[in-house]
DSSP file (Angstrom, degrees, kcal/mol; ACC not computed):
  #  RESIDUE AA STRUCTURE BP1 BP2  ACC     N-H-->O    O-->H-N    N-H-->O    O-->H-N    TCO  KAPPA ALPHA  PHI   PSI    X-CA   Y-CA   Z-CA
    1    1 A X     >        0   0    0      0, 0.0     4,-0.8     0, 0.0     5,-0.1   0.000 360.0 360.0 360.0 -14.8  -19.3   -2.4  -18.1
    2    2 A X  H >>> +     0   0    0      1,-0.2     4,-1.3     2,-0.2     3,-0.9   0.979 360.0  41.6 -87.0 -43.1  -15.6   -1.2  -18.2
    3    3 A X  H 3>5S+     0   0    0      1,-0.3     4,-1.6     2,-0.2    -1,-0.2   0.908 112.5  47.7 -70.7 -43.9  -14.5   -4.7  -16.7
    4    4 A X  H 345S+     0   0    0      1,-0.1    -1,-0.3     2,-0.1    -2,-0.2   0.776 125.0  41.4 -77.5 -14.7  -16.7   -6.9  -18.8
    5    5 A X  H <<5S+     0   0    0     -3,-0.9    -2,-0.2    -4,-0.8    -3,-0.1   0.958 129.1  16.8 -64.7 -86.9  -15.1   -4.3  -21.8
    6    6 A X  H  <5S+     0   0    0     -4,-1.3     2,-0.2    -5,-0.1    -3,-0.2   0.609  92.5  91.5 -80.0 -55.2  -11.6   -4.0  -20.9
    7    7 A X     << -     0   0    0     -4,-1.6     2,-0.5    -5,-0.5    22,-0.0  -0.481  58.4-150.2 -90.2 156.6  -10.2   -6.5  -18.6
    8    8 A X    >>> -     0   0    0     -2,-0.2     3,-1.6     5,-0.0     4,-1.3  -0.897  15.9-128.4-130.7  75.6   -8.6   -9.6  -20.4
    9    9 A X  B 345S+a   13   0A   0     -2,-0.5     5,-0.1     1,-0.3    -2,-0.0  -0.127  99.0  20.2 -54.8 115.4   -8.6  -12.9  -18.5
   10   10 A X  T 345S+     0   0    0      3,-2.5    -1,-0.3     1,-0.1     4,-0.1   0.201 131.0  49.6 116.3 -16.3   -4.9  -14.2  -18.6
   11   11 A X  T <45S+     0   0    0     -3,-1.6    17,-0.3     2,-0.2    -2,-0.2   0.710 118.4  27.5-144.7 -65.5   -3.6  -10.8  -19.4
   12   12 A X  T  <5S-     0   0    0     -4,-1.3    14,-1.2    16,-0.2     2,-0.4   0.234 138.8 -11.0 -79.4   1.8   -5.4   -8.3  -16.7
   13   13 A X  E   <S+aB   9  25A   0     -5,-0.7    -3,-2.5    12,-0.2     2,-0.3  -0.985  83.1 139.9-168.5-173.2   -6.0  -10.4  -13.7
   14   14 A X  E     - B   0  24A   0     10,-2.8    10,-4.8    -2,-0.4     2,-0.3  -0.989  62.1 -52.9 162.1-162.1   -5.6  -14.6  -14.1
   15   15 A X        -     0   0    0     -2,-0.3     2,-0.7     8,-0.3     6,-0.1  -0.752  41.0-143.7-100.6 139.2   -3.9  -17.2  -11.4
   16   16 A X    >   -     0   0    0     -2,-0.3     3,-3.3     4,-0.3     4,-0.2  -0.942  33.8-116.9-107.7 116.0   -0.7  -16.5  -10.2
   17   17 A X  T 3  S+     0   0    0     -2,-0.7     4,-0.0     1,-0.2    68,-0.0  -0.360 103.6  33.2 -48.1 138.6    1.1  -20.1   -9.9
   18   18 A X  T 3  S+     0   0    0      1,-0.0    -1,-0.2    -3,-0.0    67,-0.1   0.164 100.9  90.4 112.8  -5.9    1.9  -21.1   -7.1
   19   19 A X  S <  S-     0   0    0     -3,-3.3     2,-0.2     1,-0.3    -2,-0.1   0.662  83.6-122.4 -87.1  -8.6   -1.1  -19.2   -5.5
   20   20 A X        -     0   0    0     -4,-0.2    -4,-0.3     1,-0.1    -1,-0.3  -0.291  58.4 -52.4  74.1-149.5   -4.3  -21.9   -5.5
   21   21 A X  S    S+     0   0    0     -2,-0.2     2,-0.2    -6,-0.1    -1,-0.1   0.463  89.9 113.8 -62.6 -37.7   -7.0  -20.7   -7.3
   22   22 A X        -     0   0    0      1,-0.2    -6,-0.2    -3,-0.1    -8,-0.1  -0.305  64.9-114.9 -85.7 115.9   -8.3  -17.7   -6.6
   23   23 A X        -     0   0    0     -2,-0.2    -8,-0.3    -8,-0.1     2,-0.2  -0.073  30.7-160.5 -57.4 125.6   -7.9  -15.0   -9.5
   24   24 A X  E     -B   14   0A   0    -10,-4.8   -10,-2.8   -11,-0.1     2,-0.4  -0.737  25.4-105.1-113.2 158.3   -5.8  -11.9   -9.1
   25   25 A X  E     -B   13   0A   0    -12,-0.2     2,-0.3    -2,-0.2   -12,-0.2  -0.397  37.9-157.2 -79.6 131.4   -5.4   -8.4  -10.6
   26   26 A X    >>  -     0   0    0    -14,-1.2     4,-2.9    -2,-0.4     3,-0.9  -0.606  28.9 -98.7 -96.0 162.5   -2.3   -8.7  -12.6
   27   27 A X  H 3> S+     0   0    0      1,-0.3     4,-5.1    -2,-0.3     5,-0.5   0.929 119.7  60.3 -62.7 -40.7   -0.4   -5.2  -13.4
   28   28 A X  H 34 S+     0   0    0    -17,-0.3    -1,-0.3     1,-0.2   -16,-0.2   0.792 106.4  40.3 -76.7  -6.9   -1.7   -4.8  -16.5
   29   29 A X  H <> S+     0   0    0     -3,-0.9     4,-3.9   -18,-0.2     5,-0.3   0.733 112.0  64.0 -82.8 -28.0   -5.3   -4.7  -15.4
   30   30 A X  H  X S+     0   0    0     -4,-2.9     4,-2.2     1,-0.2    -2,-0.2   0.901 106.4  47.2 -55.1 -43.5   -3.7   -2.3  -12.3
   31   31 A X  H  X S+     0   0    0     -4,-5.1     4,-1.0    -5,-0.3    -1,-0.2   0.692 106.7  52.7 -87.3  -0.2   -2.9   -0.1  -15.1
   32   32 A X  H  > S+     0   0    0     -5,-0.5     4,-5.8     2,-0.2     5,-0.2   0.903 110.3  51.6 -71.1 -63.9   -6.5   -0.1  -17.0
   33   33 A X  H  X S+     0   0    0     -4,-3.9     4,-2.5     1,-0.2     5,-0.2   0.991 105.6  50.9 -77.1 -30.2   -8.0    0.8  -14.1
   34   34 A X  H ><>S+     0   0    0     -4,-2.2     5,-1.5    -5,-0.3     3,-0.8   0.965 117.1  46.3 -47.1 -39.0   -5.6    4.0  -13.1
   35   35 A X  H ><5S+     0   0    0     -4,-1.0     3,-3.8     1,-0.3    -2,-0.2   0.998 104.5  52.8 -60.4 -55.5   -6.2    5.1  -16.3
   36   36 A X  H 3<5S+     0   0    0     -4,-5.8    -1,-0.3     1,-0.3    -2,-0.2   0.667 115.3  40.0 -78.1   9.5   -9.4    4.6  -16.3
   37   37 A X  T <<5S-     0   0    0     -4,-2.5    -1,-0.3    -3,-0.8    29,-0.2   0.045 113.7-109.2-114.3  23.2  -10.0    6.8  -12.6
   38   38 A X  T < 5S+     0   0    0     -3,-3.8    28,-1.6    -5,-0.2    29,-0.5   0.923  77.2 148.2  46.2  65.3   -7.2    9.5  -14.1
   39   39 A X  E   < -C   65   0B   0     -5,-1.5    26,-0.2    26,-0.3     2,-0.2  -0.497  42.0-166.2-127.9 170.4   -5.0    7.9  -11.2
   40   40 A X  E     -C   64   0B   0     24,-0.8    24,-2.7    -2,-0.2     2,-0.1  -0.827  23.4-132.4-172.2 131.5   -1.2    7.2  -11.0
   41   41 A X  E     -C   63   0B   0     22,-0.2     2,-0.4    -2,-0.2    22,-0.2  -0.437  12.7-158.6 -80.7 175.1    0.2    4.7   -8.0
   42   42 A X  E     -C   62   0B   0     20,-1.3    20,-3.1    -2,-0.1     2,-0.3  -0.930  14.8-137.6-161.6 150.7    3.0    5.5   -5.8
   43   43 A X  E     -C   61   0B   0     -2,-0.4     2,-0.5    18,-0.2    18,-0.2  -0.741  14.6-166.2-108.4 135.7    5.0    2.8   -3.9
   44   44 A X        -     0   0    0     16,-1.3     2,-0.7    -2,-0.3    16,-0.4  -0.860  16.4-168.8-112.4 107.5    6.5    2.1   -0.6
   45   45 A X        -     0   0    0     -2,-0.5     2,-0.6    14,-0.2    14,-0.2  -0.676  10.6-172.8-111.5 133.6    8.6   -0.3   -0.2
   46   46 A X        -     0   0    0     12,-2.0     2,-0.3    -2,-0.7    -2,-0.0  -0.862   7.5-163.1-113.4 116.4   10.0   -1.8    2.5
   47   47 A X        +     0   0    0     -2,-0.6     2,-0.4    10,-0.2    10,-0.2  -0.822  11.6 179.6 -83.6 128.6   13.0   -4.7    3.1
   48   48 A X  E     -D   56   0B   0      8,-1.7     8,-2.5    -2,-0.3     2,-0.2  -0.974  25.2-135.8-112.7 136.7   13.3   -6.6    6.6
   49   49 A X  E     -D   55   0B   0     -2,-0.4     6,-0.3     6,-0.2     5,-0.1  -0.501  18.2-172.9 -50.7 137.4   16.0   -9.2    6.9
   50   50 A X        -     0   0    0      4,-3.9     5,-0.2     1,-0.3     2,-0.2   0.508  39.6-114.5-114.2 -18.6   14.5  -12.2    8.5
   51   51 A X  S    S+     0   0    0      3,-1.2    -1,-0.3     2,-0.3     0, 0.0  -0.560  92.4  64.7 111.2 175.1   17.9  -14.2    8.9
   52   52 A X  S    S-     0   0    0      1,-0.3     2,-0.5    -2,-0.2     3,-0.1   0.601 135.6 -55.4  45.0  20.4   19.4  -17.4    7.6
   53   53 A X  S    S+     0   0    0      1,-0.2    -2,-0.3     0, 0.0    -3,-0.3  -0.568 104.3 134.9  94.7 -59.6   19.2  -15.5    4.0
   54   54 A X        -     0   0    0     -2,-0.5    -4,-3.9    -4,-0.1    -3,-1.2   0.168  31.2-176.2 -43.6 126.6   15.3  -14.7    4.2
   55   55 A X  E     -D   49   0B   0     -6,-0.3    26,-1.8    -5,-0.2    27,-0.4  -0.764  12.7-152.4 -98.7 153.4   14.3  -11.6    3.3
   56   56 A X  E     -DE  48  80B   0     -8,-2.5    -8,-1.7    -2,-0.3    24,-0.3  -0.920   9.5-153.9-122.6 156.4   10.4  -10.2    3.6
   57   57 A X  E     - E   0  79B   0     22,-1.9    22,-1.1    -2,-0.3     2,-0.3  -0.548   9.8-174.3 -90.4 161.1    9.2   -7.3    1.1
   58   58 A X  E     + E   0  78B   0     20,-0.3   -12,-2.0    -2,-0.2     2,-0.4  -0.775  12.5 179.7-178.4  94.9    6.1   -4.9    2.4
   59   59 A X  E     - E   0  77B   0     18,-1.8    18,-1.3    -2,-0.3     2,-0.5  -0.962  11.0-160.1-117.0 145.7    5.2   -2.5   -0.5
   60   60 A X  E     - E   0  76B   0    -16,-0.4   -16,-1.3    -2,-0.4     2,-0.4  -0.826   1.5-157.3-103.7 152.8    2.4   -0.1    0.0
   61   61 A X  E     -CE  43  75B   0     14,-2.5    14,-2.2    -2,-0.5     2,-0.5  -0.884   7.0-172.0-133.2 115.1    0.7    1.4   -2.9
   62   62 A X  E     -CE  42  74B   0    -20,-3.1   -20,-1.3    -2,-0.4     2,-0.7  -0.876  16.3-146.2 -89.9 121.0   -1.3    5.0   -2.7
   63   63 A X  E     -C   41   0B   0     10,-2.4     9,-2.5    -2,-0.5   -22,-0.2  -0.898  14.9-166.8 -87.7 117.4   -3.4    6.0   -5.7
   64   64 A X  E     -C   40   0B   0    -24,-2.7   -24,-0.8    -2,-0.7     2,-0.5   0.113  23.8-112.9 -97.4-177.2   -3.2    9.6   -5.9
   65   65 A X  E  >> -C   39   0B   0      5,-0.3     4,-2.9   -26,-0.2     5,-0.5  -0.988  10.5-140.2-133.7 118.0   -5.9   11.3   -8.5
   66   66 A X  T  45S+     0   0    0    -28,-1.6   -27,-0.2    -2,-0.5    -1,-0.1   0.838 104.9  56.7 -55.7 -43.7   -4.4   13.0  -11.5
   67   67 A X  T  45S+     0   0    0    -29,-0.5    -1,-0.2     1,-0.2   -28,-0.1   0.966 127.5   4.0 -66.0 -51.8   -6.9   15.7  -10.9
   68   68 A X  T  45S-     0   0    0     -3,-0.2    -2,-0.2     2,-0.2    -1,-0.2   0.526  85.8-114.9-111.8   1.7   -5.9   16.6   -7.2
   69   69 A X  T  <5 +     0   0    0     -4,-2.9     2,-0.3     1,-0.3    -3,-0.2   0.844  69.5 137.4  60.8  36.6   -3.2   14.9   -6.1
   70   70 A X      < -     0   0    0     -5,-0.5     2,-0.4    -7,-0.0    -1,-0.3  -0.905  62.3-102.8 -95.4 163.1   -5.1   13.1   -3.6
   71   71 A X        +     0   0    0     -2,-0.3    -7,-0.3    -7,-0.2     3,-0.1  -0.661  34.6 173.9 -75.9 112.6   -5.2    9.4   -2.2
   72   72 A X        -     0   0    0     -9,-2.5     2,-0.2    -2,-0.4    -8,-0.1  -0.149  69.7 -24.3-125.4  17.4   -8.3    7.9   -3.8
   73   73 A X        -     0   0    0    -10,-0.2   -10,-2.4     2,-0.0     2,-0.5  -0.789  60.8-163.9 158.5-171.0   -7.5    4.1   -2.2
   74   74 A X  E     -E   62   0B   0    -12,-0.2     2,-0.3    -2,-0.2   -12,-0.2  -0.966   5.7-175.8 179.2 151.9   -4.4    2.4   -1.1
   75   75 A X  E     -E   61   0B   0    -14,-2.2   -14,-2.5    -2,-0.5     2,-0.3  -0.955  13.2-142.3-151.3 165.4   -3.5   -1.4   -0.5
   76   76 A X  E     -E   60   0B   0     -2,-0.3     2,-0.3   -16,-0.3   -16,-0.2  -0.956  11.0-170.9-147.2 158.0   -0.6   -3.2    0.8
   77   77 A X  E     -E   59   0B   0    -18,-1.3   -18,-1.8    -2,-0.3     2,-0.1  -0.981   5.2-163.9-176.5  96.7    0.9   -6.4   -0.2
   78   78 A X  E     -E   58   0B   0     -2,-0.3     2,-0.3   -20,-0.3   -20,-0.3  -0.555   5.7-176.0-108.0 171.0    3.9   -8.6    1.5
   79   79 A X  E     -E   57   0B   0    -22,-1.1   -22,-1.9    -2,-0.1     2,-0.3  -0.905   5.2-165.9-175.5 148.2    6.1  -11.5    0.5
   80   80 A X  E     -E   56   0B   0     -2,-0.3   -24,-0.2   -24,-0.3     6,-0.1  -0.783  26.1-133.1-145.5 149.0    8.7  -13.5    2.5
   81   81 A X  S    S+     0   0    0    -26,-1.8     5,-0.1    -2,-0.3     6,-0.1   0.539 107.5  74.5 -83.5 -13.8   11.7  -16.1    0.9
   82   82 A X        +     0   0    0    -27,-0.4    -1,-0.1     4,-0.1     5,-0.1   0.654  69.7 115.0 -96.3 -14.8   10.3  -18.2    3.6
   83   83 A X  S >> S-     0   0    0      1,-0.1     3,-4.2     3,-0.1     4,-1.0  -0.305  76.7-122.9 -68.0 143.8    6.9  -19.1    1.8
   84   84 A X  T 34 S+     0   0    0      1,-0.2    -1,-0.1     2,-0.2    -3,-0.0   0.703 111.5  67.4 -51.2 -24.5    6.4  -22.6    0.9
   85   85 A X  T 34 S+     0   0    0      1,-0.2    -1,-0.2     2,-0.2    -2,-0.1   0.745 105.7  46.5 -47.1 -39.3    6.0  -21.5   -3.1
   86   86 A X  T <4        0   0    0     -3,-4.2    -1,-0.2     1,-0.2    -2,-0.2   0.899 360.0 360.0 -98.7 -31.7   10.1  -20.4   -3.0
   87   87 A X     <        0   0    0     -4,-1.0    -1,-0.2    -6,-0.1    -2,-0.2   0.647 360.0 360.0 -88.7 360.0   11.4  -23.2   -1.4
């Protein structure tokens, strides 16, 4: 009920150009639901040089629990200059 409530197609998750189809959670639906599991992320991010200019990005994300400071899920998420989208 809180996503058919809350979340805002186009606004908390939608199509990222460039991505095909498929819908994705956009940050401001990332931040609906931390609030709504009294959550807070925290990021690790990592830059590799790939050469020739390219860089890759690596970010991790933990969500910790406002109540206990524990990790209550955790995702990771890469991106490269070398995808067909940048060039």
């Amino acid at each position: 009920s809180f996503i058919a409530a809350e979340m805002v197609d186009g606004v908390d998750y939608g199509i990222i150009p460039g991505t095909g189809k498929k819908k994705n959670m956009l940050l401001p639906g990332a931040q609906k639901v931390s609030m709504f599991f009294n959550a807070y992320p925290v990021y690790d991010a990592e830059r590799c040089e790939l050469g020739n200019g390219h860089v890759e990005f690596i970010v991790k994300t933990t969500l910790l629990s406002r109540a206990t400071g524990r990790a209550i899920g955790s995702g990771i998420g890469s991106c490269a200059t070398m995808e067909s989208k940048y060039s």
